[in-house]
C-alpha positions in Angstrom: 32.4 82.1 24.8 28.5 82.1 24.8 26.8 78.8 24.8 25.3 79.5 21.4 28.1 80.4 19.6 29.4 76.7 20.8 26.9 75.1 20.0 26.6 76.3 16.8 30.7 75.5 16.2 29.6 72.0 17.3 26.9 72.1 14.6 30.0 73.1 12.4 31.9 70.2 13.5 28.9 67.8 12.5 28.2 69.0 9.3 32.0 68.3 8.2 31.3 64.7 9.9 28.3 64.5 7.4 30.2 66.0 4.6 33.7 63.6 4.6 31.3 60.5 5.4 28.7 61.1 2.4 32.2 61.6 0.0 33.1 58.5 0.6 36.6 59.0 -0.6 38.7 58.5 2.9 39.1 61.0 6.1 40.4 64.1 5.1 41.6 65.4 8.9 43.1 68.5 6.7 39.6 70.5 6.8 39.0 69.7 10.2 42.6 71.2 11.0 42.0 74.4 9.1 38.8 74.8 10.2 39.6 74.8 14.1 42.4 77.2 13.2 40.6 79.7 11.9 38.2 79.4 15.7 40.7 79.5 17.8 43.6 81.6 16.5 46.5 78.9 16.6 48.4 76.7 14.0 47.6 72.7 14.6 49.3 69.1 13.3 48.1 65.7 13.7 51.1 63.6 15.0 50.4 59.8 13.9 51.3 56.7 16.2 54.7 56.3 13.9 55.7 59.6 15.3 55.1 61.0 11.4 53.1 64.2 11.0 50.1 63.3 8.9 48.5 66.5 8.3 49.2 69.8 9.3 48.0 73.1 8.9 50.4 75.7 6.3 52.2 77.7 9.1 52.3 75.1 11.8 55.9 75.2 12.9 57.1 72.2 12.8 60.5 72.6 14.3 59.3 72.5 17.3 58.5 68.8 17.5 61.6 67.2 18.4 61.6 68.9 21.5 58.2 67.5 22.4 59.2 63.8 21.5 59.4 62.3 24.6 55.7 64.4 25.6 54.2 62.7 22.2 55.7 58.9 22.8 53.8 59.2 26.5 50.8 60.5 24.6 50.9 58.0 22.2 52.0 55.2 24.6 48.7 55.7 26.6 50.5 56.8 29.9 48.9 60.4 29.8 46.0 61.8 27.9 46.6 65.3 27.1 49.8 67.7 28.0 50.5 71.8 27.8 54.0 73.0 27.6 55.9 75.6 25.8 58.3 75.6 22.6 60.3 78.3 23.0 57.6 81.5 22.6 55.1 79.0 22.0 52.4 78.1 24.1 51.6 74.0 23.4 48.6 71.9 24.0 48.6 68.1 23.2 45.9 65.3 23.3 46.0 62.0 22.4 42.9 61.0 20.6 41.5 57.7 20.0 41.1 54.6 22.8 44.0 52.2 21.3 47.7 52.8 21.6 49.5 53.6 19.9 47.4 56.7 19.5 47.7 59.6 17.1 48.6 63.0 18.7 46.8 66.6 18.2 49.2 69.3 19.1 48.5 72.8 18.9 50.7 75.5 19.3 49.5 79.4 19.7 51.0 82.3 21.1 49.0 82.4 24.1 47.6 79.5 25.9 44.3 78.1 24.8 41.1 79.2 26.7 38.9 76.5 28.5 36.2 77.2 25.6 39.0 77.0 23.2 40.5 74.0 25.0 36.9 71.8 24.9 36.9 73.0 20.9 40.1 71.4 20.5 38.8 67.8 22.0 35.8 67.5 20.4 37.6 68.7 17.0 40.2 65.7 17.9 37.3 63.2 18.6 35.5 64.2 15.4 39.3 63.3 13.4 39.2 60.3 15.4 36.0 59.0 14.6 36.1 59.9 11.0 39.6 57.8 11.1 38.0 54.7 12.8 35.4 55.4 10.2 37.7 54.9 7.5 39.6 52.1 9.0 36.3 50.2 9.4 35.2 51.4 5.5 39.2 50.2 4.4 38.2 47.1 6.9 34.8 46.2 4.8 36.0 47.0 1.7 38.9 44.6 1.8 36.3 42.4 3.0 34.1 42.3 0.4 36.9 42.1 -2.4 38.3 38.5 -0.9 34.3 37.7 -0.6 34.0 38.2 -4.2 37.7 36.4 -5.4 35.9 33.7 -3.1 32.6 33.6 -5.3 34.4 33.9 -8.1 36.5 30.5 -7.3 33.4 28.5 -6.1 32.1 29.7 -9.9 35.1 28.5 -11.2 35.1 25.0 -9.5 31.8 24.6 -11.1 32.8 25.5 -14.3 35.2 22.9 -14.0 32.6 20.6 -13.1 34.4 20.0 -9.7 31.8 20.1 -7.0 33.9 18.6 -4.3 36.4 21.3 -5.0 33.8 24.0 -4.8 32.7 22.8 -1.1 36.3 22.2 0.5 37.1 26.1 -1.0 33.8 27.3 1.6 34.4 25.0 4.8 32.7 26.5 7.7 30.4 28.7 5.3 29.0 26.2 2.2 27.1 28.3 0.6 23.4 26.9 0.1 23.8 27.0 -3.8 26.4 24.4 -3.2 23.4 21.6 -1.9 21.1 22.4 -4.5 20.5 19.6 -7.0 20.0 21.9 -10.0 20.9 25.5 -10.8 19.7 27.9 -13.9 22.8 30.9 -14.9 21.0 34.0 -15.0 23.3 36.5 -17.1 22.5 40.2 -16.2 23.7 42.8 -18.5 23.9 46.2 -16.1 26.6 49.3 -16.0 29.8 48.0 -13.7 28.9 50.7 -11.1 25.3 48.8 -10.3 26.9 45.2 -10.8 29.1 46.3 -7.3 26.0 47.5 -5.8 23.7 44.8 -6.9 26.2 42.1 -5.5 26.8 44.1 -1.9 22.8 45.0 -1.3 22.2 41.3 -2.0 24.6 39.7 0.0 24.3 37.8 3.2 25.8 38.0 6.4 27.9 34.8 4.8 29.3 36.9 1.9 27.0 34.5 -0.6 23.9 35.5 -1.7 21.0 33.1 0.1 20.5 30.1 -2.6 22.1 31.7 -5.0 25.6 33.2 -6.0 26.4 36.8 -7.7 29.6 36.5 -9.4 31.6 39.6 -11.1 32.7 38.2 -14.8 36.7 39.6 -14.9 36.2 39.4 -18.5 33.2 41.8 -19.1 32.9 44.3 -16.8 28.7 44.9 -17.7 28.3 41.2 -16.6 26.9 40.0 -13.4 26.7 36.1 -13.2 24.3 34.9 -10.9 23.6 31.3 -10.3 20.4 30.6 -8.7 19.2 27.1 -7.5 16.6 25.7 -9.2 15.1 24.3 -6.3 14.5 27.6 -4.9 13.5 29.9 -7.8 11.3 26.8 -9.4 10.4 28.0 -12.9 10.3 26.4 -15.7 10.0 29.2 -18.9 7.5 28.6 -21.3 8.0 29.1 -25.0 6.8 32.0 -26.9 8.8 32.5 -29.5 11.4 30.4 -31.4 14.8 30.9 -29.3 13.1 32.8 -26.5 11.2 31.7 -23.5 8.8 33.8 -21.9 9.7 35.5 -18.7 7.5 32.9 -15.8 4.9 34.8 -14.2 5.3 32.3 -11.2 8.9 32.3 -10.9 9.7 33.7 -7.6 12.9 34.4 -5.7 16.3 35.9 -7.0 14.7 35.3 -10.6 12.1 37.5 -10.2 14.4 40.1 -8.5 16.6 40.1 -11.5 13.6 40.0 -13.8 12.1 43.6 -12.1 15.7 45.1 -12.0 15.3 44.6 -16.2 12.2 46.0 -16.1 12.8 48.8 -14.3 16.1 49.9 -16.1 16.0 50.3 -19.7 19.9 49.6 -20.2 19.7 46.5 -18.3 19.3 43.2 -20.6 19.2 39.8 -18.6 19.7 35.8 -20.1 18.7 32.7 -18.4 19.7 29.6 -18.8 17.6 25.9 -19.0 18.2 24.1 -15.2 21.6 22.1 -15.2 22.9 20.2 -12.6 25.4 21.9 -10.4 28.6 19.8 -12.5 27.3 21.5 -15.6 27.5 25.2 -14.9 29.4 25.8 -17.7 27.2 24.7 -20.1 24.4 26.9 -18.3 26.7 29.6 -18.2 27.3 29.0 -22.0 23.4 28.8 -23.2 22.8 32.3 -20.6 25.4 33.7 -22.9 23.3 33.4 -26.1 20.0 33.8 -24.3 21.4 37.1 -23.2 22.5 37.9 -26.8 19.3 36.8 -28.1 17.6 39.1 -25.2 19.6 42.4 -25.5 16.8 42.6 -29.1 13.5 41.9 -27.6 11.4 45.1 -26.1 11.6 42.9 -22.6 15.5 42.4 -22.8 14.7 39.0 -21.4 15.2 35.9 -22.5 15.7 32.2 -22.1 17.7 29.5 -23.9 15.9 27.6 -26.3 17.0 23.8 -25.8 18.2 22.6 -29.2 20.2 19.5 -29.4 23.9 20.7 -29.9 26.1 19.0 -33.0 28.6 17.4 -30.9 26.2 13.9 -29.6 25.1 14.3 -33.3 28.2 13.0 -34.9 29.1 9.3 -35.5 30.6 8.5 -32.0 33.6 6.3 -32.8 34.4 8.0 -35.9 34.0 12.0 -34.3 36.1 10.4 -31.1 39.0 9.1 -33.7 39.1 12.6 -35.6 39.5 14.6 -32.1 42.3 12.1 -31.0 44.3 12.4 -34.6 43.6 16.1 -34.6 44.7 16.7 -30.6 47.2 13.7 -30.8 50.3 16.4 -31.6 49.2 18.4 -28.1 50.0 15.7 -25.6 53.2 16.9 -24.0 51.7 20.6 -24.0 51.5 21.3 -20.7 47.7 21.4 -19.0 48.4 25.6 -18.8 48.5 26.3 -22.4 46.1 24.1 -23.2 43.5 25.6 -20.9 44.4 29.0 -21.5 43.6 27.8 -25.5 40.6 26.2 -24.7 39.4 29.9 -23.5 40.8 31.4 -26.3 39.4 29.7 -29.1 35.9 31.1 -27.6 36.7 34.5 -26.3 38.7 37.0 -27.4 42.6 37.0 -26.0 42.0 40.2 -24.1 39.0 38.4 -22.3 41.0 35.9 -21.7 43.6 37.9 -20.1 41.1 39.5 -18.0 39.7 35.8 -17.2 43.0 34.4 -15.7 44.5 37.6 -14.9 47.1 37.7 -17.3 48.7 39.6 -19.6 47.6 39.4 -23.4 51.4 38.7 -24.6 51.1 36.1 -22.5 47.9 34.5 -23.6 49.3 34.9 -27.2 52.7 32.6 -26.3 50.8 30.0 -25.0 48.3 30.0 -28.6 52.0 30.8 -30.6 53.2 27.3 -28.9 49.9 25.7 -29.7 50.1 26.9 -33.1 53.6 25.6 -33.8 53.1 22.3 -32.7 49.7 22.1 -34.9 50.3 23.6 -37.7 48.0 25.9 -37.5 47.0 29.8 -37.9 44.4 30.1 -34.6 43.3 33.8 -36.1 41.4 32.1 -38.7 38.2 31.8 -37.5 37.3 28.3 -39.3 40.9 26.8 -37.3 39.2 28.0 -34.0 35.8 26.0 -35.0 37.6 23.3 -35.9 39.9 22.6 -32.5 37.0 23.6 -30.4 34.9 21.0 -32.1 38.0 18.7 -30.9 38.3 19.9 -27.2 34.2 18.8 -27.4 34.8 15.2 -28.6 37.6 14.5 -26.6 38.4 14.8 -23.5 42.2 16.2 -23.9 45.0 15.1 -26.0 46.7 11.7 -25.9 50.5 10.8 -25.9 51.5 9.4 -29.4 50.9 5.9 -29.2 53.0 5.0 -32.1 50.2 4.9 -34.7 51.1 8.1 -36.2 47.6 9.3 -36.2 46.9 7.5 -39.4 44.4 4.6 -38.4 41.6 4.9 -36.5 39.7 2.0 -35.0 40.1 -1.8 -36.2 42.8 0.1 -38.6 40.5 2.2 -40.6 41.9 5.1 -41.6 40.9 8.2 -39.5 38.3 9.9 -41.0 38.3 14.0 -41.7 36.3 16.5 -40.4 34.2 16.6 -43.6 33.7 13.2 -43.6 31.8 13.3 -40.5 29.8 16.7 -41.0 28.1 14.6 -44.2 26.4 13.0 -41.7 22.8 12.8 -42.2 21.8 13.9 -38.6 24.9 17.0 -39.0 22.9 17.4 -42.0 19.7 17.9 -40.3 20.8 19.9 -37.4 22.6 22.9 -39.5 19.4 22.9 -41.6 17.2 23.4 -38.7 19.8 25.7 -37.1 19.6 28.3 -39.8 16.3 28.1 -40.3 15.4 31.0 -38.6 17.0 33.3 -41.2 14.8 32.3 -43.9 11.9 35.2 -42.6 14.4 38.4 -42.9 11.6 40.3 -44.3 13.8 41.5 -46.9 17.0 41.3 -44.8 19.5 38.7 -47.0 20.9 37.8 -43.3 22.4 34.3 -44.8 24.5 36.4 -47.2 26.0 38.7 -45.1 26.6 35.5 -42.3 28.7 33.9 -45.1 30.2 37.4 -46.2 31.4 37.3 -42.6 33.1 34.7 -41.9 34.7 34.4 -45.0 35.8 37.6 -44.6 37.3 36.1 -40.7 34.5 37.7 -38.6 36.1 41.0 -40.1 32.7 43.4 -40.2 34.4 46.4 -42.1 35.9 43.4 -45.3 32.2 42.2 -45.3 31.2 45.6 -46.0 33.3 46.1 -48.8 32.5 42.5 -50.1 28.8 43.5 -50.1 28.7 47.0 -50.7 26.9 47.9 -47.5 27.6 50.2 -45.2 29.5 48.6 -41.5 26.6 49.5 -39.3 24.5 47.7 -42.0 26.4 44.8 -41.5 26.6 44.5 -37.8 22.9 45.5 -38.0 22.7 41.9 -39.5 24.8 40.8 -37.3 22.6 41.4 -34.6 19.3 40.7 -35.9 20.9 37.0 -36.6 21.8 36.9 -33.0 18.1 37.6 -32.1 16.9 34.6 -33.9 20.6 32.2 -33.9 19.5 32.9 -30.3 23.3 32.8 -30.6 25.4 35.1 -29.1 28.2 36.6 -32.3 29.0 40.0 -31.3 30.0 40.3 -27.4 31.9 37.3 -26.7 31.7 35.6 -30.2 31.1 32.2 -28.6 28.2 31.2 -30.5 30.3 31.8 -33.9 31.7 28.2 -33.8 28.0 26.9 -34.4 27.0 28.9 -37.2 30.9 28.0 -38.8 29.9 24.2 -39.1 26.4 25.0 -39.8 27.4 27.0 -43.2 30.0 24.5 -43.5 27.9 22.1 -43.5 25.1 22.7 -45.7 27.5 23.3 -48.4 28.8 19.4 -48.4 26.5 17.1 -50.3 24.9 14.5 -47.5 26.2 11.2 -46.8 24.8 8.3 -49.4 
């Protein structure tokens, strides 16, 4: 065998290294079998350390491996590296390949003993299957990896959510993420193709499995989300208004805010929403305002935008009396157990299948939990007005109470509980769905209030509010999402701005408090 005509099988050998490696879809020892075949005129298998052949070429004759058994277990054992024997008229040649025992086993059998040239062939063919093996153990290795790194951002997010900061550190002992010591934090919302979410989250990541002072999380529920937390300490801006519901995009920000900014600008599809700065206890209601900042941004030619801090209804309503109504209306909930009711607490926001996604779940059995919630209140949770209206509760209180007897009927010093209208006629309720649907009064031309109330009458159903109207359904989610632009309230994707713009209209159709 001439020196170039090696060489050049070597080359052979590298490019099929190059080939299964850039694939990226596991080692595929199969080619490099078939492929030293055809060079050296003999049929091959690759024994692995269980003794199982785990690849083989077509003809290989594979009756002849129970005589070699107790060859292969030495081979495999580490007591001897390679072997030659015959199998009846078969000439056999066996190597052990890999440093580790047990080791997999190359045999090949030919009808006339392998040359030296041949011979060499077949060992750097079997280190080539080797390192393409260790290859794939280490990708199998990283991979597995970065999936418990990500369940383990995805709980620290969680703990947050919960508000439970103490939780969130005791889950990352030996490796607190620097997020975690931050005083404030701002929810930046990205918007991006799944494929580039996993990419964005690995190329970012540090040798910790976080991501510096900040934290990429993948949202189970929509798979074009990429939550990043970012501490506001580190990225330091503070948005400047520019338009009503949007906040510019801060020339001085720097840090992971500015990355995420440039990654908008440079893909068109890419949308991004940021929240106001929160301390760390009050991720969720970061999380919730990057929601309609993201909804709001997804409209604007920069796809970015930031949450416009309104004051929300909740600290609007008469304290006492709003605290009494949430009691009464909860009060029938308090031997639920704490699964169902945080399963409906999700649900009332975002649809079932999200939810199911969320909590990893199946949908039938996010819909028994609602069923028992719905039996015990009363109450149809598909109506969109119900789900405004038990949300509003959750808000005010902070979970149900055992009956105490009372029957729900009296509310402080024995007044009578008031009802849910009763404390919407509040002047300052009054004031705050007025200035909260403001922004559809310049529609040039666009009757966006109409279609809002078409809408949820018709129980969010966009097709019914067509009919209603007479317009077409893109018409109407065309409305849909121009009032999301200036709500700065996200309607469409996850729906949870929809409770706000139910009391809103609610609202401003009861006559004010005297």
């Amino acid at each position: 065998m001439e020196a170039r005509t090696h060489a050049g099988w070597l080359d052979e050998l590298l490019h099929e290294v190059r080939r299964q490696m850039a694939r990226r879809t596991g080692a595929d020892p199969r080619a490099v079998l078939d492929w030293l075949s055809r060079q050296i005129d003999a049929d091959i298998a690759l024994v692995g350390s269980a003794g199982a052949v785990e690849s083989a070429t077509a003809r290989f004759p594979r009756q002849i491996l129970p005589s070699l058994e107790p060859t292969l277990a030495r081979l495999a054992g580490g007591q001897m590296a390679a072997a030659a024997t015959e199998a009846g008229a078969l000439q056999v040649r066996l190597e052990a390949l890999g440093p580790r025992a047990p080791r997999p086993v190359l045999v090949v059998a030919g009808t006339s003993a392998p040359t030296p040239d041949a011979a060499s062939l077949v060992s750097h063919a079997g280190s080539v299957i080797a390192l393409l093996d260790r290859a794939q153990d280490a990708d199998t290795t990283f991979r597995g990896y970065q999936h418990k790194a990500r369940q383990l951002r995805f709980a620290v997010f969680s703990a947050l959510l919960a508000g439970d900061i103490t939780l969130a550190r005791r889950m990352t002992t030996g490796a607190v993420p620097a997020l975690l010591d931050a005083q404030r934090l701002r929810v930046y919302l990205l918007q991006c193709t799944p494929e580039d979410r996993d990419r964005l989250a690995q190329i970012h990541q540090d040798g910790s499995g976080y991501h510096g002072t900040g934290l990429m999380v993948h949202c189970p529920a929509f798979k074009e989300h990429l939550i990043c937390l970012v501490a506001e300490d580190a990225d330091g801006a503070d948005g400047t208004e520019v338009a009503e519901g949007v906040y510019a995009d801060p020339e001085t920000a720097h840090g992971q805010g500015t990355v995420l900014r440039r990654l908008v600008r440079e893909n068109p599809h890419y949308a991004l929403g940021i929240s106001s700065p929160y301390p760390l206890g009050a991720t969720a209601e970061a999380y919730g305002q990057a929601l309609h900042a993201l909804a709001a941004a997804r409209h604007t030619p920069e796809r970015v935008g930031a949450y416009l801090g309104r004051t929300p209804l909740v600290p609007l309503l008469p304290h006492e009396d709003a605290g009494t109504w949430a009691r009464a209306f909860l009060r029938p909930l308090g031997s639920t157990p704490r699964v169902t009711l945080d399963i409906t607490r999700l649900a009332v926001t975002f649809p079932r299948s999200a939810v199911a996604r969320l909590l990893d779940i199946s949908r039938n059995t996010v819909s028994h939990h609602l069923r028992r919630v719905e039996t015990t209140l009363g109450l149809d949770l598909s109506d969109v007005r119900t789900r405004a209206a038990l949300d509003l509760a959750f808000c005010l209180s902070p979970g149900p109470q055992p009956d105490d007897g009372s029957g729900g009927s009296g509310g402080a010093y024995g007044r009578p509980t008031p009802t849910l209208d009763e404390l919407l006629r509040a002047e300052p309720a009054h004031a705050w769905a007025r200035e909260f649907l403001r922004p559809l009064q310049d529609t040039r031309g666009r009757d966006l209030h109409t279609t809002l109330c078409a809408w949820i009458d018709a129980n969010t159903d966009a097709q019914r509010t067509a009919r209603h109207l007479g317009l077409s359904r893109n018409t109407v989610r065309a409305h849909l999402r121009a009032a999301e632009q200036l709500l700065s309230r996200d309607l469409l994707t996850t729906g949870s701005g929809i409770h706000d713009l139910v009391h809103a209209l609610h609202i401003t159709g009861l006559s004010p408090a005297g």
